[in-house]
N, C-alpha and C positions, 0 to 999 in steps of 0.2 A: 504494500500500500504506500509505503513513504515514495519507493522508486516511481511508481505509479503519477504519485503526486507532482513532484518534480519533472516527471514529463511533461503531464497535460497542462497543469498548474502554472510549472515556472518557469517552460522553456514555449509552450505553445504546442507541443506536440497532440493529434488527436488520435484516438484509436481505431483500427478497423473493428467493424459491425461484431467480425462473425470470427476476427483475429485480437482479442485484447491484449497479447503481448506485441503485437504488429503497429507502431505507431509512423505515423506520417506528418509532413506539413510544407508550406510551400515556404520558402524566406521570404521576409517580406521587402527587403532592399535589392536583393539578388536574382529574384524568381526561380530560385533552384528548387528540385523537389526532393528533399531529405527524406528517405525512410530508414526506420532502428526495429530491429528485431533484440526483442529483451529475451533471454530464458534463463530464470533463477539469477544468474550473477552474471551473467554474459550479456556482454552487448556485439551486437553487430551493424555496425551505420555505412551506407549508400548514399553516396554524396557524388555530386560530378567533379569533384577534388577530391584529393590529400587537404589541403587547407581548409574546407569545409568540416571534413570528417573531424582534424584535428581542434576543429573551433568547437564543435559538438561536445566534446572530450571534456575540450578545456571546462565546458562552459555545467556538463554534469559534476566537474568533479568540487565545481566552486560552490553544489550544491550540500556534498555529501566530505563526511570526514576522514571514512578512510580511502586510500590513495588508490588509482586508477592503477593497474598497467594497463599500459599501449601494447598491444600484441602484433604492432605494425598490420601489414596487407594481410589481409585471413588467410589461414592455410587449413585449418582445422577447425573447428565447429562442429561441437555436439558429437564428437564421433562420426563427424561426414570431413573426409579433402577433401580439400578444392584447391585446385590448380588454374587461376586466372591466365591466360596468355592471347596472344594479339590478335586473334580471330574469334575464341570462343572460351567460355565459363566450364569447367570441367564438374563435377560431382562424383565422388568414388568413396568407398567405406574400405578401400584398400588396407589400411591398419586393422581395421576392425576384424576385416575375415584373415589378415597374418595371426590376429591373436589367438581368434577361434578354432584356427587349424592344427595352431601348433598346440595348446591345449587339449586335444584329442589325440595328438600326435600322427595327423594324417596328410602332413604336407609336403611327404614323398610319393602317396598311393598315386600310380598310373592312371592318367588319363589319357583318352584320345585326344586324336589328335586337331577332329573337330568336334568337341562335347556337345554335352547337349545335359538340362539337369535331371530331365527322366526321359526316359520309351513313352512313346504315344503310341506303340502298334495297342492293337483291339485283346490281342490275349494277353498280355504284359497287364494293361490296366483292369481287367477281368480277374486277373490273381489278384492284384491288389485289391479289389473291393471285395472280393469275395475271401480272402485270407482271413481267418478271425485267430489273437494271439491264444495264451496261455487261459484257462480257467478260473485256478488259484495263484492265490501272491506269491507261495511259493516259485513256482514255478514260472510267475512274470519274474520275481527275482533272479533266479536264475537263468533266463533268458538275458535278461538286462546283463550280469553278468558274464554272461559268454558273447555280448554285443560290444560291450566294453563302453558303453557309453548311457545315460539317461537319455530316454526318445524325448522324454517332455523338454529336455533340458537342448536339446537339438532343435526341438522345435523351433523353440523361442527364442536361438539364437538365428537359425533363418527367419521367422517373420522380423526380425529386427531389420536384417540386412536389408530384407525386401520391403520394407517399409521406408525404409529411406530415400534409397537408389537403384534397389536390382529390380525392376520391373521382369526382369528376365525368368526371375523365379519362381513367380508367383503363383501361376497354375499349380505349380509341382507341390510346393510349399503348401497350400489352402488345400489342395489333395490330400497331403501325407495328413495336415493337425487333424483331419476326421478319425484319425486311430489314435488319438494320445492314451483313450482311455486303455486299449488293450488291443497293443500293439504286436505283431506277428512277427518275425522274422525277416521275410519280405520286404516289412514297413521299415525295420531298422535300415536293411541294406536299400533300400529307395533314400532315406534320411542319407546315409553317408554320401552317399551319390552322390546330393544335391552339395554337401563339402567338397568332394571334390572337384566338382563344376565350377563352384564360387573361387576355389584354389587355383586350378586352371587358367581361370579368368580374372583375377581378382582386383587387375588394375582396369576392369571395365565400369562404365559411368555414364553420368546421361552429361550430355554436352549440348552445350547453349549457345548460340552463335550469336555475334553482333551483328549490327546492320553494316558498320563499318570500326575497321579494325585498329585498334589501340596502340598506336605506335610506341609506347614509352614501359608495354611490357614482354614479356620472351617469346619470340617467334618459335614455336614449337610444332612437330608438324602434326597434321592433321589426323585422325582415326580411322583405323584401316576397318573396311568394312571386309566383311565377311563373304557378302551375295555381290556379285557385279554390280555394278553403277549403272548401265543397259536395263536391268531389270529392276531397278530400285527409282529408276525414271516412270515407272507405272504408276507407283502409289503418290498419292494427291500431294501436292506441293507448289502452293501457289498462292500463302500467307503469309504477312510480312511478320515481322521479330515480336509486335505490339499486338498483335491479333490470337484472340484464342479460337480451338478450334478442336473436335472432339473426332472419335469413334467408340461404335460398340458393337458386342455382339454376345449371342449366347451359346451354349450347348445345352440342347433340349434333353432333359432325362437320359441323359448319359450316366448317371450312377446307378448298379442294379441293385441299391440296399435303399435308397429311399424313392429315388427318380424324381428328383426336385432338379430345376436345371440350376447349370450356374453364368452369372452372368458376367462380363468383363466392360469395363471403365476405363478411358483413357481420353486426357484431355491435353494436349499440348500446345505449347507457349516456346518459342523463339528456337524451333527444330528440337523440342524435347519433351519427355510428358513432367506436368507439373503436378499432375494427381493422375492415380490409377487406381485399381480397386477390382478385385477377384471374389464372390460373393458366393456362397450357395443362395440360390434364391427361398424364403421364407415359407411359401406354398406350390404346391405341383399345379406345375402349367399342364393345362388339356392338349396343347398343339406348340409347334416351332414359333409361329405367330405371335402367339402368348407369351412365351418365354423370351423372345426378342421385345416383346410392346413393355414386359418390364424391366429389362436392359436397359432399353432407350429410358424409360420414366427418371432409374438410375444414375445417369450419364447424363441428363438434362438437368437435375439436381446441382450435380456435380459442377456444371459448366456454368448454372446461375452462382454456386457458392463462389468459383472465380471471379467470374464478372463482377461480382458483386465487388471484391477485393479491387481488382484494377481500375473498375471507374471509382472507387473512393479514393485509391492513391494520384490519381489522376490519368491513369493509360485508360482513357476511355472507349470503349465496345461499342463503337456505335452501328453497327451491321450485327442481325442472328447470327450468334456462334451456330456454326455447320461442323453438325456428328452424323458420321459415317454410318451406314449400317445397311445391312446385305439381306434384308429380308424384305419383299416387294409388300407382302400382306400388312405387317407395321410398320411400314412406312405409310399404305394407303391410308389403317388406319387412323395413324398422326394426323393424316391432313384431312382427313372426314371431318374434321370440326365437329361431329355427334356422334357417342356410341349406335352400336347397330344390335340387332336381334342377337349376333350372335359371339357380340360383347358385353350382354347384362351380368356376364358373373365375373368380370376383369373389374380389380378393385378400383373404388373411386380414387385415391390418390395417386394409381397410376393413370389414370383418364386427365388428368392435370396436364399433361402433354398435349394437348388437343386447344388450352389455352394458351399454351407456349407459343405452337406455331402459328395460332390466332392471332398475338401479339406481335409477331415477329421477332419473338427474346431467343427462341432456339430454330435452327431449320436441320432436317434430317433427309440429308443427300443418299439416294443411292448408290451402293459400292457393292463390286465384284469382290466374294467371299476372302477369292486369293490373294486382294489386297486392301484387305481391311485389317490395319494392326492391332487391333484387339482381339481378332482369334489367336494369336496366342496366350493370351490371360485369361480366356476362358478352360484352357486344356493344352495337355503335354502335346506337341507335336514332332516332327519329323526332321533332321536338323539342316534340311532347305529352306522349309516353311518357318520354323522358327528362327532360323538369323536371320531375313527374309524382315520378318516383323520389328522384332528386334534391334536390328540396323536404321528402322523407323524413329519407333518407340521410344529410343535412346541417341538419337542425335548424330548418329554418326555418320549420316547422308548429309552431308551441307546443305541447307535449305538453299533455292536458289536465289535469295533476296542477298547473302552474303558472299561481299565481293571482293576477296583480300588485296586486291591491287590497287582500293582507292584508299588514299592514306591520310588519314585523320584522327584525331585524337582526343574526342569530343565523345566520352563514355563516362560510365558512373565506378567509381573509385569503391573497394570492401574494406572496412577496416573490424577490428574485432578489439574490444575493452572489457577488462576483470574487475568486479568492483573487491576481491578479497570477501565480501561478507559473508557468502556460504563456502562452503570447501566442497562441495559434490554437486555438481549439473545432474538437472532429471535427464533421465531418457525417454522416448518416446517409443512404442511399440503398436502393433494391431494389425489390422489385414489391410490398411490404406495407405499411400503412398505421399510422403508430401517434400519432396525433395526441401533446402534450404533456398 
């Protein structure tokens, strides 16, 4: 609360709606747009300076008693790098999954050579759903101990990762936590997997590109994609850095123990997703229809809670955010403007979509299954399909708005400040994804 006070109170800072640690404001001499990201004792400020940042600093610390460090240019936050350089903003949990791997002690187990974090053929995930572990505790004990590791404790080290930055894992990951309770054999050796996929990979990140490149930091090269750049010209790119813009999609009753489908979320900002989100859905859909119309209801949530954020800081939305999605049936019915006969049992808060695109706040473009990058957050796939999406998802196709040859040096500066008053940062966890 004091820190609190001190922002809105004594420096003018105001809070986002739906982000109260997310503070913003415009100077009033300067017309610069400052944003600070507070968690617990961390500060992180966005300024188009080093000099602004640093007047920020100065200007908190003349509030409070005990002393600031300056942690210079961010590099680390909350357990997420970042690697600023002259074309684009980096995001990686590389420390984090060094630490996790070597604590299991699995950071020599062979991997291929193009991984992938589970099998998506049809009998692979067949055992998996249908595998049930041990009985008694005894005998989960003993499992556990011939596994060599805690599943629960695996778990929740991958939804961590994947909550931050691996968008990559997600499917796999929201698959496997449905066994925590009593977990199989099968299910431990799917868990390790997913470590060593993350091992394998571990300096992967979603990457943010500028509209024009920052000449005053490290020319670093670019990110090698995985799938041809030929075929990576297919999927939709044709928003600039300040435009948000979505996909979704589902798999219908693809689990044979409940047959609830699950749906995928992906919403990206400046050639990366800024949120995502892997779901079993709450009730069983009757048709593919169904389970795609509440995707999209999901995904249109998701892309107001953004919007909402950037037109308060001031990156104004002023065109419908356009989400992808590949089923002809709900997309018609989005733009029915009125359920039909044979929509009376589709919940009313997913019928909210029908005002959406009334109002022109969301629009839901048709897209070919094959390149809609949310199928893979709905389900393990094939590892074409999946770097495929992926190489989307996370940035590592240059959008074509960025253009390293025009040189300019007119970007927003990261700085990160400790106030000392707590000694331990929360963490963040769950099945949603919010990069920094």
């Amino acid at each position: 609360k004091h820190i609190d006070r001190i922002m809105t109170q004594e420096m003018g800072f105001k809070q986002t709606t739906h982000e109260p640690c997310l503070y913003f404001k415009i100077d009033a001499k300067t017309g610069e747009r400052i944003i600070m990201l507070r968690q617990v004792d961390d500060f992180l400020i966005a300024a188009p300076s080093v000099e602004t940042c640093d007047k920020i600093r100065t200007e908190i610390q003349g509030h409070m008693k005990n002393k600031l460090n300056d942690l210079d240019t961010v590099r680390l936050y909350n357990g997420v790098d970042i690697d600023q350089t002259r074309r684009y903003v980096k995001l990686s949990c590389e420390s984090y999954i060094e630490k996790i791997v070597q604590h299991h002690g699995w950071q020599d187990e062979y991997s291929a050579n193009i991984p992938i974090p589970m099998r998506g053929d049809s009998k692979y995930l067949r055992d998996i759903q249908e595998a049930i572990g041990p009985d008694d505790d005894r005998d989960r004990n003993n499992l556990e101990t011939q596994m060599g590791f805690s599943y629960r404790q695996g778990i929740g080290e991958l939804i961590y990762a994947m909550s931050t930055c691996r968008v990559d894992i997600a499917a796999a990951t929201i698959q496997l936590s449905q066994y925590s309770a009593n977990p199989a054999k099968i299910h431990y050796e799917a868990v390790k997997r997913v470590f060593v996929y993350l091992n394998a990979t571990k300096d992967y990140g979603l990457y943010y590109w500028r509209e024009t490149p920052r000449m005053d930091l490290p020319d670093k090269p670019d990110p090698v994609t995985v799938t041809d750049l030929t075929r990576l010209q297919e999927f939709v790119d044709k928003h600039d850095a300040t435009t948000v813009h979505g996909a979704t999609d589902a798999t219908w009753a693809a689990d044979r123990n409940h047959r609830r489908s699950v749906s995928g979320s992906a919403i990206q900002l400046a050639g990366a997703v800024v949120y995502y989100r892997c779901q079993i859905q709450p009730t069983i859909a009757l048709s593919s229809s169904e389970s795609e119309f509440a995707a999209m209801a999901d995904t249109g949530k998701a892309a107001i809670y953004i919007r909402t954020i950037l037109n308060e800081i001031g990156i104004l939305q002023k065109q419908p955010t356009e989400i992808q999605a590949d089923n002809t049936g709900a997309i018609a019915l989005a733009n029915a403007q009125q359920p039909t006969r044979r929509t009376r049992h589709i919940d009313i808060k997913q019928m909210v979509i029908l005002q959406w695109t009334a109002e022109d706040i969301i629009k839901y473009d048709p897209s070919r299954t094959d390149i809609n990058p949310a199928d893979s957050i709905t389900k393990p796939l094939g590892s074409t399909k999946f770097y495929e999406q992926n190489d989307v998802l996370m940035g590592r196709r240059r959008p074509q708005y960025s253009n390293p040859t025009i040189n300019h040096t007119s970007v927003s500066t990261y700085k990160i400040f400790n106030t000392q008053e707590c000694l331990d940062s929360a963490s963040v966890g769950g099945c949603e994804g919010y990069p920094v």
